[in-house]
Backbone atoms as SQL, in Angstrom:
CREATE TABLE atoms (id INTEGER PRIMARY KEY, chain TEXT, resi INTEGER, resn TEXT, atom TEXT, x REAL, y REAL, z REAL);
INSERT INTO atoms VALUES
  (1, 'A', 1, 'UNK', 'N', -35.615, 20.091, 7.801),
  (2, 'A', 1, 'UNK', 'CA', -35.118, 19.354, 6.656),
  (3, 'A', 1, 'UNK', 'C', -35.084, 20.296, 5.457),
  (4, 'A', 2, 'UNK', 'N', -33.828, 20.053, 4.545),
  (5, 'A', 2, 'UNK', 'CA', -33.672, 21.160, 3.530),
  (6, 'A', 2, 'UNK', 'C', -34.573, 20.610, 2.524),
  (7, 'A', 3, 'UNK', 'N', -34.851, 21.149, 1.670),
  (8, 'A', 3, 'UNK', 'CA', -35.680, 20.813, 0.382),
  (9, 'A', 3, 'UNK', 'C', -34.355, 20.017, -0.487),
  (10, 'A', 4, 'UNK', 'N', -32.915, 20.008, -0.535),
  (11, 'A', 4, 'UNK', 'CA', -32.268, 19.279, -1.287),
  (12, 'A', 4, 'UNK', 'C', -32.558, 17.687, -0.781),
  (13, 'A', 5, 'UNK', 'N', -32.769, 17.527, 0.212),
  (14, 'A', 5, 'UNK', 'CA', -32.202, 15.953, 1.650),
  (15, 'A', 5, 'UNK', 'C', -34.267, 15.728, 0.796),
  (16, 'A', 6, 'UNK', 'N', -34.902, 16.535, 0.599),
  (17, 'A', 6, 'UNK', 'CA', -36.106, 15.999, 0.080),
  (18, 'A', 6, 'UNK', 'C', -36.467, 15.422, -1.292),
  (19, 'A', 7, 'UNK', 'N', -35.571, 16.425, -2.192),
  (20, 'A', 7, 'UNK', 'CA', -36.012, 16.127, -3.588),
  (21, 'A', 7, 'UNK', 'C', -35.887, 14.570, -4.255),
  (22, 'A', 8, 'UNK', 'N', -34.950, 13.732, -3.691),
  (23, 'A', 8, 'UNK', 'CA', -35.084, 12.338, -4.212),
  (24, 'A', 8, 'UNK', 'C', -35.854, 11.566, -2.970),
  (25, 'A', 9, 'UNK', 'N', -36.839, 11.544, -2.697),
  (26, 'A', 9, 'UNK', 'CA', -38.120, 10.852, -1.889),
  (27, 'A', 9, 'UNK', 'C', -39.191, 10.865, -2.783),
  (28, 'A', 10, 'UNK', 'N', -39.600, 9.360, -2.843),
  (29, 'A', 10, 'UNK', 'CA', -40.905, 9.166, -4.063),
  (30, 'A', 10, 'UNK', 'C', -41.864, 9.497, -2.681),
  (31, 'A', 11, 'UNK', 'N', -42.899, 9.682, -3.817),
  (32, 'A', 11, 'UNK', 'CA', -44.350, 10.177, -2.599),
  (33, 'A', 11, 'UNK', 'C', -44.870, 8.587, -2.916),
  (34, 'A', 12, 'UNK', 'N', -45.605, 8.354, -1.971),
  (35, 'A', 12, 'UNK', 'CA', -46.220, 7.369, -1.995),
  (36, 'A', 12, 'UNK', 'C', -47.450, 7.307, -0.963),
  (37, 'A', 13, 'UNK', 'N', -48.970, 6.596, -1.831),
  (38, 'A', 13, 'UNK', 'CA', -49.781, 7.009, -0.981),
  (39, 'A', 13, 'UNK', 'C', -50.260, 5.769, 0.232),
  (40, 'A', 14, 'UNK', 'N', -51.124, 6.511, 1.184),
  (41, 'A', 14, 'UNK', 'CA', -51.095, 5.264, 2.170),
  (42, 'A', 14, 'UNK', 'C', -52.117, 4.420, 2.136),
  (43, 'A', 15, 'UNK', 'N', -53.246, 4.866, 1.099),
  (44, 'A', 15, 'UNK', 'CA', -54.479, 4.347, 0.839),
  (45, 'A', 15, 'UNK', 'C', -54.620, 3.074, 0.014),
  (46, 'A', 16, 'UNK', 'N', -53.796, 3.522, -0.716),
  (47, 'A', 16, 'UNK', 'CA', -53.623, 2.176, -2.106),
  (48, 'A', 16, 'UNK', 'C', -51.858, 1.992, -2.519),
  (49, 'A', 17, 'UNK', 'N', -51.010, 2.608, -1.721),
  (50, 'A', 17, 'UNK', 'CA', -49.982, 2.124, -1.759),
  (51, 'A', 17, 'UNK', 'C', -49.187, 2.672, -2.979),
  (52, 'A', 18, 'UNK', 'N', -49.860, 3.635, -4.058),
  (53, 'A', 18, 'UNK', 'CA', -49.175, 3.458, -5.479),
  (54, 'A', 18, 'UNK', 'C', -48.387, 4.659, -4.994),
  (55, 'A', 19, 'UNK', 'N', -46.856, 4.767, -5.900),
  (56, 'A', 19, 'UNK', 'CA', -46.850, 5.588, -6.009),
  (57, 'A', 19, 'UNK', 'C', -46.955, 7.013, -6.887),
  (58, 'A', 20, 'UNK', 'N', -46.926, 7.700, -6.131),
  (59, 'A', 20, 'UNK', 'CA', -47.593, 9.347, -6.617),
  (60, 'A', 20, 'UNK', 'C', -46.466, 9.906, -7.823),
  (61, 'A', 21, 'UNK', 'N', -45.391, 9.679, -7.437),
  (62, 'A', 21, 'UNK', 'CA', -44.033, 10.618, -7.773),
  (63, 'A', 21, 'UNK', 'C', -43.080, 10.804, -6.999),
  (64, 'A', 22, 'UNK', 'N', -41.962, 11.665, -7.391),
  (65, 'A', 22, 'UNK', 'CA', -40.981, 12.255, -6.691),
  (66, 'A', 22, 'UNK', 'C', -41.371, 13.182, -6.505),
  (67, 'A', 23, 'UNK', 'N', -40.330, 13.695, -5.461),
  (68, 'A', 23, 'UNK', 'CA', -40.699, 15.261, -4.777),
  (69, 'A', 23, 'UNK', 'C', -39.979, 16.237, -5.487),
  (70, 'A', 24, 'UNK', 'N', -38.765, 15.536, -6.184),
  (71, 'A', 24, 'UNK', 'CA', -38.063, 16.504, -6.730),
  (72, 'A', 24, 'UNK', 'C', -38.509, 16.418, -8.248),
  (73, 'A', 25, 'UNK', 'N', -39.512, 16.655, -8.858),
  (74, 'A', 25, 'UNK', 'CA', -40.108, 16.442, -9.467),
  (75, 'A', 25, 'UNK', 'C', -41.408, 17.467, -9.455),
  (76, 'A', 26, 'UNK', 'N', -41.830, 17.892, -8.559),
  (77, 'A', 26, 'UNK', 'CA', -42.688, 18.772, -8.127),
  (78, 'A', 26, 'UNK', 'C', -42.631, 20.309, -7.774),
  (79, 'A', 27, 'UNK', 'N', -43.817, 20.833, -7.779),
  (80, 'A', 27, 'UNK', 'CA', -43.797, 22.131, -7.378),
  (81, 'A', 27, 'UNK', 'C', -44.599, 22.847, -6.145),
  (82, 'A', 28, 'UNK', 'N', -44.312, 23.614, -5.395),
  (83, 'A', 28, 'UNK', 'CA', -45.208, 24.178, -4.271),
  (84, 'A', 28, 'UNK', 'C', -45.890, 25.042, -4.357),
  (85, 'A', 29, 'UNK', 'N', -46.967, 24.968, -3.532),
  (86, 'A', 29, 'UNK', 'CA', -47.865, 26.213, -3.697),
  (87, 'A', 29, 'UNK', 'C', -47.601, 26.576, -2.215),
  (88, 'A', 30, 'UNK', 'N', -46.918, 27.886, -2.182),
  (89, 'A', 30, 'UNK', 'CA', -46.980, 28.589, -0.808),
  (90, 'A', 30, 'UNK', 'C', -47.781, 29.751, -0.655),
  (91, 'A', 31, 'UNK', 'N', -47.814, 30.059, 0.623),
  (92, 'A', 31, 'UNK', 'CA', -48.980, 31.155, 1.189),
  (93, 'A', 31, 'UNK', 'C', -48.185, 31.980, 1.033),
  (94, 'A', 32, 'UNK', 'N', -48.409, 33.501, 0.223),
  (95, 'A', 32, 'UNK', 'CA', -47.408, 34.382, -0.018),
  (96, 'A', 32, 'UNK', 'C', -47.848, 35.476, 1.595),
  (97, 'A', 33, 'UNK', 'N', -48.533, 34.825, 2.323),
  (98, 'A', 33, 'UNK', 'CA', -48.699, 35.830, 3.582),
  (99, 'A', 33, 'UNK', 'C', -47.590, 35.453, 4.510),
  (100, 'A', 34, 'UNK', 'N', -48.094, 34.063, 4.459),
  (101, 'A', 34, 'UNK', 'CA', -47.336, 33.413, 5.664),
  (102, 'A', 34, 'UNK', 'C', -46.186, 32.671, 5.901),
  (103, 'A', 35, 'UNK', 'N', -46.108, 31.884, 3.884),
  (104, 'A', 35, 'UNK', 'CA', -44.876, 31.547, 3.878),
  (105, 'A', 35, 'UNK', 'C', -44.684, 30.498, 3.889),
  (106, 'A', 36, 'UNK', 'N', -45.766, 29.397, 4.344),
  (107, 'A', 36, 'UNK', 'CA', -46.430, 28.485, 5.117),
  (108, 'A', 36, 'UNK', 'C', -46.240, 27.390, 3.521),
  (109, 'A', 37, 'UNK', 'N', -45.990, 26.187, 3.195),
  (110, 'A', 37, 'UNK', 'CA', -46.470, 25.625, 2.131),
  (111, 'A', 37, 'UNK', 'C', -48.016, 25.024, 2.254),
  (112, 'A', 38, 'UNK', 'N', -48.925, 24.977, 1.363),
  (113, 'A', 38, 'UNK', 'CA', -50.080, 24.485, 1.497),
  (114, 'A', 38, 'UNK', 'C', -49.917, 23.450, 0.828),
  (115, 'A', 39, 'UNK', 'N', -49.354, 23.071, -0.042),
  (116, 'A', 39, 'UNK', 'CA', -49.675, 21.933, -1.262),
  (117, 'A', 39, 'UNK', 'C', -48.495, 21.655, -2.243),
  (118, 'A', 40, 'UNK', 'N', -47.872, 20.514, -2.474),
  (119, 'A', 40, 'UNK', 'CA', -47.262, 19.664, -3.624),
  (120, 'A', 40, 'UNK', 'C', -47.707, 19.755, -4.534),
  (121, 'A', 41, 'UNK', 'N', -47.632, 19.925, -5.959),
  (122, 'A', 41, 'UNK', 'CA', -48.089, 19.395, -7.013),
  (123, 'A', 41, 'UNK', 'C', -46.966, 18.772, -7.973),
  (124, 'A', 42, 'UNK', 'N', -47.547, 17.665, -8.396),
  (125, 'A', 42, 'UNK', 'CA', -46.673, 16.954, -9.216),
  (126, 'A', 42, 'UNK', 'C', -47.220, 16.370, -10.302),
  (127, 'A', 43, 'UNK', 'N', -46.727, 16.303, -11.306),
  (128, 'A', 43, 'UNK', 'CA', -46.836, 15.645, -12.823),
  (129, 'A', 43, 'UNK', 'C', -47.280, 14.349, -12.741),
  (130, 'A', 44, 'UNK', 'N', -48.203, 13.598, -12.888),
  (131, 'A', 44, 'UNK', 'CA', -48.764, 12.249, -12.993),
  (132, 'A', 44, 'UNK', 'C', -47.999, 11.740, -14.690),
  (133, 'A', 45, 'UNK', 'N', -47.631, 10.927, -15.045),
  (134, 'A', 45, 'UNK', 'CA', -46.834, 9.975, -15.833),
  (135, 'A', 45, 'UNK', 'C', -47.647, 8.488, -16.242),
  (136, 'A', 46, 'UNK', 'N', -48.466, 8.482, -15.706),
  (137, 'A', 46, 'UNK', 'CA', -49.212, 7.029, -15.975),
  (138, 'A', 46, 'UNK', 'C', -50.068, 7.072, -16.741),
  (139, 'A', 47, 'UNK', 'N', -50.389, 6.157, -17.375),
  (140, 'A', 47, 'UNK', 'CA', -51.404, 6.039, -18.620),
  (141, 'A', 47, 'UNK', 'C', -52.149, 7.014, -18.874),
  (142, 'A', 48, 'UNK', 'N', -53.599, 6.841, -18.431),
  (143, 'A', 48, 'UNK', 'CA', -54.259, 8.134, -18.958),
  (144, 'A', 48, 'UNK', 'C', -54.409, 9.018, -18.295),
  (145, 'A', 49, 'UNK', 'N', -53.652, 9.275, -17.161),
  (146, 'A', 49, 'UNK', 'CA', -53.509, 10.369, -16.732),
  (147, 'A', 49, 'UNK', 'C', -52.174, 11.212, -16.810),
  (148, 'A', 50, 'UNK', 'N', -51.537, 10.860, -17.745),
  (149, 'A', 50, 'UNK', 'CA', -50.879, 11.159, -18.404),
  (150, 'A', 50, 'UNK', 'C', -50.818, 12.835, -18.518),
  (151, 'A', 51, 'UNK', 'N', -50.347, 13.480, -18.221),
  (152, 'A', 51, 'UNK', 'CA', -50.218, 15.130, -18.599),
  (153, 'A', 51, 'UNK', 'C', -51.440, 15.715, -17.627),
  (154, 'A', 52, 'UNK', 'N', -51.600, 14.960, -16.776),
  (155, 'A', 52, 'UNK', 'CA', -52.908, 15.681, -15.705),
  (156, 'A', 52, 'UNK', 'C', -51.606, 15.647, -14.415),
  (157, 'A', 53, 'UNK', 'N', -51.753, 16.380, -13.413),
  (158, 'A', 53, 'UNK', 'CA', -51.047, 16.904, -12.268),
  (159, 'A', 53, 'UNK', 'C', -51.899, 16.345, -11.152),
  (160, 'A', 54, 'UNK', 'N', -51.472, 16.277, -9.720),
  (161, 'A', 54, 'UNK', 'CA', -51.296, 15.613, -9.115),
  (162, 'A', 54, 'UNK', 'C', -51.324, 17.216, -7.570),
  (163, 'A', 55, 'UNK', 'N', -52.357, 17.094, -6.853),
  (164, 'A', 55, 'UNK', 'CA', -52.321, 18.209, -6.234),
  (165, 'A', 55, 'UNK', 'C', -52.932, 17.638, -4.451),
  (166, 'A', 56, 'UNK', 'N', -50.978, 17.357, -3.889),
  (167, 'A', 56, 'UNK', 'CA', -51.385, 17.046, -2.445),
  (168, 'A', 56, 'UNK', 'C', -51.599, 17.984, -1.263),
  (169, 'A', 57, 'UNK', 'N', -52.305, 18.246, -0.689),
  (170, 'A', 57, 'UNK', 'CA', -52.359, 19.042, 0.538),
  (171, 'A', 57, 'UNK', 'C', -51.290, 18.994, 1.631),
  (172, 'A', 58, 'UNK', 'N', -50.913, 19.818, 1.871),
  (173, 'A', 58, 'UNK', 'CA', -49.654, 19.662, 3.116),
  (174, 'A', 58, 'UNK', 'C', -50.443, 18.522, 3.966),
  (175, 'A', 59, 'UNK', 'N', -51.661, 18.959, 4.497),
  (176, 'A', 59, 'UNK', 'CA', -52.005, 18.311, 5.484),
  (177, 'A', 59, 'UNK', 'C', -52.453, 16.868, 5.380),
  (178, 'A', 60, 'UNK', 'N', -51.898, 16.225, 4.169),
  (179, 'A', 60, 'UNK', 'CA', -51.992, 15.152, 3.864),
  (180, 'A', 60, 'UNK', 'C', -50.828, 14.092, 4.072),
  (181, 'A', 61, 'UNK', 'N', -49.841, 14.883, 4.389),
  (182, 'A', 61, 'UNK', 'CA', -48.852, 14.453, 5.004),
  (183, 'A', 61, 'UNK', 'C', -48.380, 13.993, 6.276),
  (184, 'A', 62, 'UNK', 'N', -48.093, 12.224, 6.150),
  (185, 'A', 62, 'UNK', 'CA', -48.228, 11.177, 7.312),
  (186, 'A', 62, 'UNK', 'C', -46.436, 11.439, 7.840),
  (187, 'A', 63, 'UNK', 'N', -46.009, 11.241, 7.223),
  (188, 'A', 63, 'UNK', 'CA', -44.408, 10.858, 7.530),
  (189, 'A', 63, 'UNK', 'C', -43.205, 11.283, 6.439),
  (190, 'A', 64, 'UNK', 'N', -42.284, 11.894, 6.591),
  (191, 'A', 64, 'UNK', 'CA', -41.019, 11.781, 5.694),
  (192, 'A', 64, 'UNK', 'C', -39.986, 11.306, 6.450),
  (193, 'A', 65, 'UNK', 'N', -39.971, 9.536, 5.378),
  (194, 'A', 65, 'UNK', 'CA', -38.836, 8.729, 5.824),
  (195, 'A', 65, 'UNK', 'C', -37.998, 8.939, 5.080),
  (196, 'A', 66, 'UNK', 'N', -36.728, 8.014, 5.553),
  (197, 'A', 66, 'UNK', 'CA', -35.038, 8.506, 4.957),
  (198, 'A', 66, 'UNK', 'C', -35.360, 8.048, 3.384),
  (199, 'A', 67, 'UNK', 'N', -36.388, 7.365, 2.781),
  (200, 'A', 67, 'UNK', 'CA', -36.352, 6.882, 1.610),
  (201, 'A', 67, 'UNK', 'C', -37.733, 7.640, 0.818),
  (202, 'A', 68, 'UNK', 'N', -38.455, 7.579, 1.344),
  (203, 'A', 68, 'UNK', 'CA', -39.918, 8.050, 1.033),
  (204, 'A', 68, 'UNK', 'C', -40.408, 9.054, 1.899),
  (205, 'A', 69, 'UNK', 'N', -41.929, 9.565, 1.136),
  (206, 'A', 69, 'UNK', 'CA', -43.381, 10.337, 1.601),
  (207, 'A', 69, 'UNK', 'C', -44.211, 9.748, 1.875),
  (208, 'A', 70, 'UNK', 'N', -44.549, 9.619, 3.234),
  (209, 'A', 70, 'UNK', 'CA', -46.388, 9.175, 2.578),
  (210, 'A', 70, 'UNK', 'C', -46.971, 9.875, 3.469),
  (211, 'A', 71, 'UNK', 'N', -48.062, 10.110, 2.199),
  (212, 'A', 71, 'UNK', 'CA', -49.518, 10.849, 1.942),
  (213, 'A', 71, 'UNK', 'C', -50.433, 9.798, 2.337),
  (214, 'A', 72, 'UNK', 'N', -51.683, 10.720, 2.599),
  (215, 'A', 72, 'UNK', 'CA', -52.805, 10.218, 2.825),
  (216, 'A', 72, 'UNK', 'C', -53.637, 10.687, 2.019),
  (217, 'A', 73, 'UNK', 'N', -54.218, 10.171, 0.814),
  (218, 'A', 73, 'UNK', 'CA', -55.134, 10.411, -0.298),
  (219, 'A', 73, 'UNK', 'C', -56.226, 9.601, -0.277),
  (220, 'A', 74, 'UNK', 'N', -57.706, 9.960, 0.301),
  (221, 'A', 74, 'UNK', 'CA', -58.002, 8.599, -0.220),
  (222, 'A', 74, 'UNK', 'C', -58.820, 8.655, -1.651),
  (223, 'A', 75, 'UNK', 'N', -58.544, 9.645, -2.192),
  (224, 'A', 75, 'UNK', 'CA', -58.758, 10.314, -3.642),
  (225, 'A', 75, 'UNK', 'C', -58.033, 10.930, -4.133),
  (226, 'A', 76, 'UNK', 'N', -57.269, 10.713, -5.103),
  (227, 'A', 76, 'UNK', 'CA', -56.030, 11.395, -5.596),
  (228, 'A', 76, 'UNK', 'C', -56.531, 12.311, -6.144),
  (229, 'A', 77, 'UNK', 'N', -56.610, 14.133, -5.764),
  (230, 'A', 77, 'UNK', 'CA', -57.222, 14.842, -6.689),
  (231, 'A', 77, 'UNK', 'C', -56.021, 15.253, -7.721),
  (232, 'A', 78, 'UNK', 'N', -56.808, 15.316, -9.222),
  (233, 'A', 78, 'UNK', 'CA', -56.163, 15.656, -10.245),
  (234, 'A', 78, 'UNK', 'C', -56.233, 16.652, -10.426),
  (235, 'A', 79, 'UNK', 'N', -55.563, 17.954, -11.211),
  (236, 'A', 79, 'UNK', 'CA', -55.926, 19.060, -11.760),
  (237, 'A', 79, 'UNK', 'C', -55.187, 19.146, -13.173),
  (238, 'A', 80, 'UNK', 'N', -55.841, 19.793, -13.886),
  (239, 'A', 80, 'UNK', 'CA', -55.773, 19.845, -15.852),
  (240, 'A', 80, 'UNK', 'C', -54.462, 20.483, -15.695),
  (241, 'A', 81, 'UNK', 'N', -53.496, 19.937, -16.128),
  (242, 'A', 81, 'UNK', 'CA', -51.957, 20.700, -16.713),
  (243, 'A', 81, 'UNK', 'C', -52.833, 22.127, -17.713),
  (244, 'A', 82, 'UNK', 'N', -51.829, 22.801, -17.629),
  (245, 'A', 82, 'UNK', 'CA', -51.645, 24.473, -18.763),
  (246, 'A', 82, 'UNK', 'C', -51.501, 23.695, -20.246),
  (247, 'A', 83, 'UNK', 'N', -52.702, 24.391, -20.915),
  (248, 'A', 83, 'UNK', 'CA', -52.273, 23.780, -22.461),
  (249, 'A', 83, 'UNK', 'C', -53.143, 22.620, -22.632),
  (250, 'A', 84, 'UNK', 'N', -53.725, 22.050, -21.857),
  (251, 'A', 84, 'UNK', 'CA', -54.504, 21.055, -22.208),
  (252, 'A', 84, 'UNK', 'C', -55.961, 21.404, -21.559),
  (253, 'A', 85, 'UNK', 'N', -56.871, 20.516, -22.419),
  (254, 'A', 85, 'UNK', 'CA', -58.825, 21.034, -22.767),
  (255, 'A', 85, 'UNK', 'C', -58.938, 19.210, -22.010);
């Protein structure tokens, strides 16, 4: 699957159902050895997490349907956006 046929799929998680984001919306962290992606990260938008990011593990990944992602989080880990204390 190309990364274009991906970028409009909301992530959505399987634990609590919310969703995460879009994919096209996000950024990857790849293994510069292998090439391999390890991890999604995406911009969180909701209240107070607001300007905090959103950091899924490849291997958190259940399914990519023709409409959606879903993840398996059963803790959404956050990480501090650049620029913010």
């Amino acid at each position: 699957m190309r990364m274009s046929e991906l970028s409009s799929k909301d992530i959505v998680n399987l634990s609590d159902g919310g969703r995460l984001g879009t994919l096209g919306d996000s950024d990857l962290v790849i293994n510069p050895e292998t090439g391999a992606i390890e991890a999604i990260i995406i911009g969180s938008r909701r209240g107070l997490s607001r300007g905090l990011k959103i950091e899924i593990p490849w291997s958190a990944i259940r399914r990519v349907g023709p409409e959606v992602m879903i993840v398996d989080l059963a803790e959404v880990p956050k990480i501090a956006s650049a620029g913010r204390n």
